[in-house]
DSSP file (Angstrom, degrees, kcal/mol; ACC not computed):
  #  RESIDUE AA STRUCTURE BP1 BP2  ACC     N-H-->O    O-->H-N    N-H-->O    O-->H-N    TCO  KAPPA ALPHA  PHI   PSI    X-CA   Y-CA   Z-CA
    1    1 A X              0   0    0      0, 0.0     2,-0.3     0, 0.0     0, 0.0   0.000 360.0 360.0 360.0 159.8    0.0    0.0    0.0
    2    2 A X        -     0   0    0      1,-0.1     2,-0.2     0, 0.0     0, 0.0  -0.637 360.0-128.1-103.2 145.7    1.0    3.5   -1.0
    3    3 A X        -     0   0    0     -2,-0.3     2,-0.3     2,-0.0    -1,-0.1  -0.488  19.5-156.3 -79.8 148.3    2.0    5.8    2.2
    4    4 A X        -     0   0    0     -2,-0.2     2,-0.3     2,-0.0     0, 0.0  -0.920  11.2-140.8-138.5 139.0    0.1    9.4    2.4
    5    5 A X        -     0   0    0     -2,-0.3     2,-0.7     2,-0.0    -2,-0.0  -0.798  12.3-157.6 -81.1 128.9    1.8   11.9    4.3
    6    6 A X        -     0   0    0     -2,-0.3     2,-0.7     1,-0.0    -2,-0.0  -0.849   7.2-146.0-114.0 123.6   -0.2   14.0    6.4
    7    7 A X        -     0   0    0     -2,-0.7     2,-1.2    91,-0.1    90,-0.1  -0.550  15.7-132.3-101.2 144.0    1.0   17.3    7.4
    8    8 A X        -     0   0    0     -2,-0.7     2,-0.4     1,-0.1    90,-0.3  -0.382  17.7-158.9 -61.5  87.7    0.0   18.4   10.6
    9    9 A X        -     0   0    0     -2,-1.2     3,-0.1    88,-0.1    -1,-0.1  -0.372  18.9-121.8 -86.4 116.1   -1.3   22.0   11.0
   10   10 A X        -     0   0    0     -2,-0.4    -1,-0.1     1,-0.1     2,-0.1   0.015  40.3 -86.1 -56.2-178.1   -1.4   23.9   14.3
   11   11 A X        -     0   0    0      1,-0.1     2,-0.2     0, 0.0    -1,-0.1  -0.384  51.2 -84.0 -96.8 175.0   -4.3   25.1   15.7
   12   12 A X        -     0   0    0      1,-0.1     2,-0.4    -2,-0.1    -1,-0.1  -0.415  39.2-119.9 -81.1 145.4   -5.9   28.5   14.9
   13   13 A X  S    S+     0   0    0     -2,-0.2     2,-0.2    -3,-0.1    -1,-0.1  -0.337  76.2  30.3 -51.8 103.5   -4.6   31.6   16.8
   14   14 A X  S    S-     0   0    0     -2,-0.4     2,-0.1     2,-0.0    18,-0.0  -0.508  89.3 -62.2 107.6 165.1   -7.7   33.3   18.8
   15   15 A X        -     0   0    0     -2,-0.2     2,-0.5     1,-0.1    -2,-0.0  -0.193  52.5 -90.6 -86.4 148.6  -10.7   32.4   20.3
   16   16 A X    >   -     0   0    0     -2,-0.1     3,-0.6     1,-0.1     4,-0.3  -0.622  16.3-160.2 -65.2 109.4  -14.2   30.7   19.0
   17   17 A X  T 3>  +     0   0    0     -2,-0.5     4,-0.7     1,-0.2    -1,-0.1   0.394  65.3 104.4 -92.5  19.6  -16.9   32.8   17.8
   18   18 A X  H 3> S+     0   0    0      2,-0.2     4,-2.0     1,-0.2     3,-0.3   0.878  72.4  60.8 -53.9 -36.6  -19.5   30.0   18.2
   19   19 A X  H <>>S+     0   0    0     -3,-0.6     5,-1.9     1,-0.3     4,-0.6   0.986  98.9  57.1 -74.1 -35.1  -20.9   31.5   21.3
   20   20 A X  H  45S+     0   0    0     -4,-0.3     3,-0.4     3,-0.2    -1,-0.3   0.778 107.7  49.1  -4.5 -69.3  -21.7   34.3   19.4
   21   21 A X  H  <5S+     0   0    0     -4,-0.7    -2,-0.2    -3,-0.3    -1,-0.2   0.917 108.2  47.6 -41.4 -87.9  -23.5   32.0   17.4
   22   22 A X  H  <5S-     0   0    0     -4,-2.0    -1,-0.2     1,-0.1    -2,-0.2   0.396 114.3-112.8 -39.8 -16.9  -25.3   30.3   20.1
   23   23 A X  T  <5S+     0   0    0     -4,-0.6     2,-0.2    -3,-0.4    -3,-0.2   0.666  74.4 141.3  73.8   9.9  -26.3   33.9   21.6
   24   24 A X      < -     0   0    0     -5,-1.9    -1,-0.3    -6,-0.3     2,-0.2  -0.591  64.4 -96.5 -77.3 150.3  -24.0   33.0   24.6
   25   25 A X        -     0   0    0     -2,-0.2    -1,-0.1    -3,-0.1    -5,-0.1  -0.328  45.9-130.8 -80.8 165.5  -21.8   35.7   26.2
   26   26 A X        -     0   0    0     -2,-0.2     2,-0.2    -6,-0.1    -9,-0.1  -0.546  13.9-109.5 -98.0 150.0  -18.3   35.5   24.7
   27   27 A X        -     0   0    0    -11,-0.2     2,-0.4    -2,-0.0    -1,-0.1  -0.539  38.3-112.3 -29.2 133.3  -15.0   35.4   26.6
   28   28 A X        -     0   0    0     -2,-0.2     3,-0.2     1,-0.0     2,-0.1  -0.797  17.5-116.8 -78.2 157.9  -12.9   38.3   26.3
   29   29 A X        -     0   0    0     -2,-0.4    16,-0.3     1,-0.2     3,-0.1  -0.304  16.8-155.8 -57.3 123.9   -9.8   38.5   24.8
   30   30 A X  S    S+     0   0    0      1,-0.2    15,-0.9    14,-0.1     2,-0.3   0.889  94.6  16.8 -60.3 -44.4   -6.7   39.4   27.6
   31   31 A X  E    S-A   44   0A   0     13,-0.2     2,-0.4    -3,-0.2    -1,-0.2  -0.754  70.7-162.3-123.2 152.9   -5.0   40.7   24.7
   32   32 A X  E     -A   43   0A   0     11,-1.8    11,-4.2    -2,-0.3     2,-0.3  -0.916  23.1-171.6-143.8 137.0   -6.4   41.8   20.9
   33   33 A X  E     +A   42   0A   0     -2,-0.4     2,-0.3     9,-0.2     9,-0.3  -0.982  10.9 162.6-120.1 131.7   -3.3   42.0   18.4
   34   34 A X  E     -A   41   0A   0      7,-2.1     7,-1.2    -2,-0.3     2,-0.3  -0.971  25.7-155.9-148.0 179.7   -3.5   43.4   14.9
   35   35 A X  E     -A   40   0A   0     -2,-0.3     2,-0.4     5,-0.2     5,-0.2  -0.956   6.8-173.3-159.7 116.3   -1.2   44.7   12.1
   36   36 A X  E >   -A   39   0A   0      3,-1.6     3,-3.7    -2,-0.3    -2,-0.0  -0.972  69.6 -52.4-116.0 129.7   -2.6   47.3    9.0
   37   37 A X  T 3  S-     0   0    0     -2,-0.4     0, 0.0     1,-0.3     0, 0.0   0.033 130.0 -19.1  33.0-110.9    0.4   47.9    6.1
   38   38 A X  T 3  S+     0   0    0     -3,-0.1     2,-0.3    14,-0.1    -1,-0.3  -0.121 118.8 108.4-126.2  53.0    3.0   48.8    8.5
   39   39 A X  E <   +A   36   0A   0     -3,-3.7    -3,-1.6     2,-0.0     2,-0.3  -0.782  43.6 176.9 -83.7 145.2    0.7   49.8   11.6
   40   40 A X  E     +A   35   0A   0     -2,-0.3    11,-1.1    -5,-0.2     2,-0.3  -0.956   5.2 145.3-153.8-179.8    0.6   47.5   14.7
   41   41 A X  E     -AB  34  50A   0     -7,-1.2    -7,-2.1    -2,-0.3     2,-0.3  -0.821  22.8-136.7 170.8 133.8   -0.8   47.2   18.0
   42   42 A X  E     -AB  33  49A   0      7,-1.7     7,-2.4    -2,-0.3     2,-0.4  -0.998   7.9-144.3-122.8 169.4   -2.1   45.7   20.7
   43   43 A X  E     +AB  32  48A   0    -11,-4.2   -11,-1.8    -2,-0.3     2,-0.3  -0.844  18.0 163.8-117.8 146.6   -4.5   45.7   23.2
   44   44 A X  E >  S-AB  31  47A   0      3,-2.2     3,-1.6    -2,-0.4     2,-0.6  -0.859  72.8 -58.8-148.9  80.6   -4.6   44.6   27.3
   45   45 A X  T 3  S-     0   0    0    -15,-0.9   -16,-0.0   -16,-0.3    15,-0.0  -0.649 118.8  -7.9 104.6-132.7   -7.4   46.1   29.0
   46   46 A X  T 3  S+     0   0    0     -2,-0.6    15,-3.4    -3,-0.1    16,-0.9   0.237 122.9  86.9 -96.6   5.0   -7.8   49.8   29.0
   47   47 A X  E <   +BC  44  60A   0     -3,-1.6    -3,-2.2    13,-0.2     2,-0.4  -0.683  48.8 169.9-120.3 162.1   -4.4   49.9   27.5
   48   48 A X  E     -BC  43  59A   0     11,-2.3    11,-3.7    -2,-0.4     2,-0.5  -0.951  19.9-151.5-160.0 135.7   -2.6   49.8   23.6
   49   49 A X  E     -BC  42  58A   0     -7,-2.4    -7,-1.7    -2,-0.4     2,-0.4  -0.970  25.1-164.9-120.2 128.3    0.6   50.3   22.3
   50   50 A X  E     -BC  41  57A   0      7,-1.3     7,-1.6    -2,-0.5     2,-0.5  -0.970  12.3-164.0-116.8 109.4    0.9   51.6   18.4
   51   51 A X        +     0   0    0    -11,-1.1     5,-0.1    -2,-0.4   -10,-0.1  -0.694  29.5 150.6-172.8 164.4    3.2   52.0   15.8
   52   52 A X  S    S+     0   0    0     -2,-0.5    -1,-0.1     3,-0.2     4,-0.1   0.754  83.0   1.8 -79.9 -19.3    2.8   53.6   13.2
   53   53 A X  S    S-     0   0    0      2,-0.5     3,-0.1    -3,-0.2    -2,-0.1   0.478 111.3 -44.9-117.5-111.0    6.7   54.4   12.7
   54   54 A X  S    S+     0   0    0      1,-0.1     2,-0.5     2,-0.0    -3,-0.0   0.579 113.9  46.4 -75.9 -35.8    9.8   53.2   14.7
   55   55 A X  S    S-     0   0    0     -5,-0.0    -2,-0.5     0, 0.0     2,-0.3  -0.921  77.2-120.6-130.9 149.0    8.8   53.7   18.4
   56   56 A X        -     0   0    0     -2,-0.5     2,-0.2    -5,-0.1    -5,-0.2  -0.626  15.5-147.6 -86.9 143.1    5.7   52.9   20.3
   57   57 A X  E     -C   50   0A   0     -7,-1.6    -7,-1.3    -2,-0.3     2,-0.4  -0.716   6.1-134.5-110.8 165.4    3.4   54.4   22.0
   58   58 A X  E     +C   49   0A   0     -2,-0.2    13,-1.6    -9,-0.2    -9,-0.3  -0.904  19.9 175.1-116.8  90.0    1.1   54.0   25.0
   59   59 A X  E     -C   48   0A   0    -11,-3.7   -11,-2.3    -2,-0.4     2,-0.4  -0.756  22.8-155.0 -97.2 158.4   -2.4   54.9   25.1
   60   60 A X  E  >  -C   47   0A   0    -13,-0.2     4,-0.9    -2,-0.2     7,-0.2  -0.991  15.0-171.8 -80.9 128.1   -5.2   54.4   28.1
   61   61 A X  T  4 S+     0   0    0    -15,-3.4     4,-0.4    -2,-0.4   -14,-0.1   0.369  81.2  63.9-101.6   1.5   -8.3   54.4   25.9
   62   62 A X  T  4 S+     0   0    0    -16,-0.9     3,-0.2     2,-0.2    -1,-0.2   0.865 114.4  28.4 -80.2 -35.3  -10.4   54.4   29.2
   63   63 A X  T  4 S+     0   0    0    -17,-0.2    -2,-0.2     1,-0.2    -1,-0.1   0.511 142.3  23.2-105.0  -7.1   -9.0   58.1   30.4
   64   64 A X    >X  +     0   0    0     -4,-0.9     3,-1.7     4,-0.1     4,-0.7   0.022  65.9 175.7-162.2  91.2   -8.6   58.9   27.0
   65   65 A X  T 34 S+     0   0    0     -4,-0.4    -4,-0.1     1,-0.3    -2,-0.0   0.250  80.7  51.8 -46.2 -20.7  -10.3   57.4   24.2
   66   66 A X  T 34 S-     0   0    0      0, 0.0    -1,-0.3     0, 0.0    -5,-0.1   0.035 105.3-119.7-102.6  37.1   -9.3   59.1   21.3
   67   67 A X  T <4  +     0   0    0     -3,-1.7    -2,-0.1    -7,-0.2     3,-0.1   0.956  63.3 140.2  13.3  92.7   -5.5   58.7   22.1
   68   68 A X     <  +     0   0    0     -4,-0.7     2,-0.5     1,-0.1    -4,-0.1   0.760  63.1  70.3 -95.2 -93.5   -4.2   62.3   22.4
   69   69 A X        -     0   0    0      1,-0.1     2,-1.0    -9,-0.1    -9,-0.1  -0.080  68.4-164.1  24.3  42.9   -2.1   61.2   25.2
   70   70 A X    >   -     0   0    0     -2,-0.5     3,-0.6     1,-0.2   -11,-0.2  -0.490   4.9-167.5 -94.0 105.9    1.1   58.8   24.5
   71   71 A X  T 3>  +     0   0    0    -13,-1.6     4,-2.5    -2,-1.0     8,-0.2   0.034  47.2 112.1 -49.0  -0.3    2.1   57.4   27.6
   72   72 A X  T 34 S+     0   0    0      1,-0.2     3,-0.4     2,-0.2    -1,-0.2   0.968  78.0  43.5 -26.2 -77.8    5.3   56.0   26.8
   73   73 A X  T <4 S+     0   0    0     -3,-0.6     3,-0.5     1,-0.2    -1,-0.2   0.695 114.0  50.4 -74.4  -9.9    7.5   57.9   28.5
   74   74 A X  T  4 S+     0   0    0      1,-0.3     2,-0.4    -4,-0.1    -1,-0.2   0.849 123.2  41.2 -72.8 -41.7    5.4   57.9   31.8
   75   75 A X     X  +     0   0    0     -4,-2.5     4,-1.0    -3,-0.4    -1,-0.3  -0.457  65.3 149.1-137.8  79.3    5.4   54.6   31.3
   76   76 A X  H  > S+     0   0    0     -3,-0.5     4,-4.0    -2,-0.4    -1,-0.2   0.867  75.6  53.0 -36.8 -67.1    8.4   52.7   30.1
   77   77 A X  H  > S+     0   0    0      2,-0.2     4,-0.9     1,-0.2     3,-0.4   0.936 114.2  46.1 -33.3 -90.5    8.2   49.2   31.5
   78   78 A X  H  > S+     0   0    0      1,-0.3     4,-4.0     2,-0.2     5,-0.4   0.820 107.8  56.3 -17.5 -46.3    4.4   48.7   30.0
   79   79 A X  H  X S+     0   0    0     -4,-1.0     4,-3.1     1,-0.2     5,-0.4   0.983 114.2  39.1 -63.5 -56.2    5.3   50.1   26.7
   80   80 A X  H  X S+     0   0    0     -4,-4.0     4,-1.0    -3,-0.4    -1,-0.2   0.812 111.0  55.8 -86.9  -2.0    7.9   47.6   26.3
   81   81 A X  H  X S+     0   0    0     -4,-0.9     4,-2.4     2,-0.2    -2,-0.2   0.899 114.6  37.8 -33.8 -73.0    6.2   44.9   27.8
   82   82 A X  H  X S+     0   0    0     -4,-4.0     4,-1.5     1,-0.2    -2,-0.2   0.850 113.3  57.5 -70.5 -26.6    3.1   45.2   25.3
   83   83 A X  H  X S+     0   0    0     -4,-3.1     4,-1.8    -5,-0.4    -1,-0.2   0.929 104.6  51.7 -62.6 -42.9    5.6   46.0   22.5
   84   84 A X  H  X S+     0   0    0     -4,-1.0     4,-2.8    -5,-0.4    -2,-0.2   0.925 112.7  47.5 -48.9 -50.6    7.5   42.2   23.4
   85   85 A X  H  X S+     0   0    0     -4,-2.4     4,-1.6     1,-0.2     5,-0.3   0.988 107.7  53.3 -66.5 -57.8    3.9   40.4   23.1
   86   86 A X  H  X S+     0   0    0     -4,-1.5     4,-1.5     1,-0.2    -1,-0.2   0.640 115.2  41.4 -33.7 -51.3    3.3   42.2   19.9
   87   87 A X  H  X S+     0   0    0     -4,-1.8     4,-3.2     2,-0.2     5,-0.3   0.973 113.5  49.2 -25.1 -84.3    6.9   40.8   18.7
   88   88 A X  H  X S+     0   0    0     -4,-2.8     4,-2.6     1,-0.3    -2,-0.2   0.781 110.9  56.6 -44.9 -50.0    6.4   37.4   20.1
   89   89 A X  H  X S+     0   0    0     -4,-1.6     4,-2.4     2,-0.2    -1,-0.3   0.964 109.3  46.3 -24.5 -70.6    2.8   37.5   18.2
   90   90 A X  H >X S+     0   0    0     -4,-1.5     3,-6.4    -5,-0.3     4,-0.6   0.882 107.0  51.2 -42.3 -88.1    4.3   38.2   15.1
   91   91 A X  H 3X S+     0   0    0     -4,-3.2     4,-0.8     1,-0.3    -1,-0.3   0.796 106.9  55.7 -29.7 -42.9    6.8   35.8   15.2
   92   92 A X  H 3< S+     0   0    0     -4,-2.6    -1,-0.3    -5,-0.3    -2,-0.3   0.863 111.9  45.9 -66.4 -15.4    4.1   32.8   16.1
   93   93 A X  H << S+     0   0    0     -3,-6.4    -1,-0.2    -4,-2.4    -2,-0.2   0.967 103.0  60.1 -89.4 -25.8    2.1   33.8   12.9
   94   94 A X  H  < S+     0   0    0     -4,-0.6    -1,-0.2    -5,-0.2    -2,-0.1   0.704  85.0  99.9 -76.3 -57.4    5.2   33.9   10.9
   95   95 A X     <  -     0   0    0     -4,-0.8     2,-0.4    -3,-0.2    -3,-0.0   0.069  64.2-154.3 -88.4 114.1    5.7   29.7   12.1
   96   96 A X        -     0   0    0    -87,-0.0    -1,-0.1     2,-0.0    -2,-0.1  -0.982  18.1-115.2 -95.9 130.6    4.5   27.7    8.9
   97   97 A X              0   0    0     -2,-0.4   -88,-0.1     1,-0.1   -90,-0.1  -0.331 360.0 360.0 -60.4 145.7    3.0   23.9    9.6
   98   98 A X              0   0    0    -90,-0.3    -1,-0.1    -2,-0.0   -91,-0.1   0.642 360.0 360.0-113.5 360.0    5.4   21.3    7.9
């Protein structure tokens, strides 16, 4: 008999929108990640770090919702903290199955 190889594909990234579905209330997300051309971001909470260019920035979208504000420099740790998952994000989508 002739072999077939099956290759094994990890599982998808992110949460189930079934409950949606189902009219059940949904998890939330800890963290929401995205990437636009060469925009990026993510979100933890009340907080997101953006960028659009070289360096990130910090917003709280609770205290101020249209991000005026960039909290970077107030708030060093955080900024690189949410900038690291963002990374680490990347890199996992990056990860082809073989």
């Amino acid at each position: 008999p002739k072999k077939i190889l099956v290759n094994k594909t990890n599982p998808p990234l992110g949460r189930s929108q079934l409950p949606i579905y189902k009219e059940e209330e949904p998890k939330p997300h800890k963290e929401i990640y995205w990437r636009f051309n060469r925009e990026n971001a993510v979100r933890q909470g009340d907080l997101k770090v953006v960028r659009a260019g070289k360096s990130w920035e910090l917003y709280d979208l609770k205290a101020d919702p249209t991000e005026t504000k960039n909290l970077a420099k107030e708030r060093p740790k955080k900024t690189a903290e949410l900038a690291q998952m963002w990374e680490d994000w990347n890199e996992d989508c990056k990860i082809r199955p073989k």
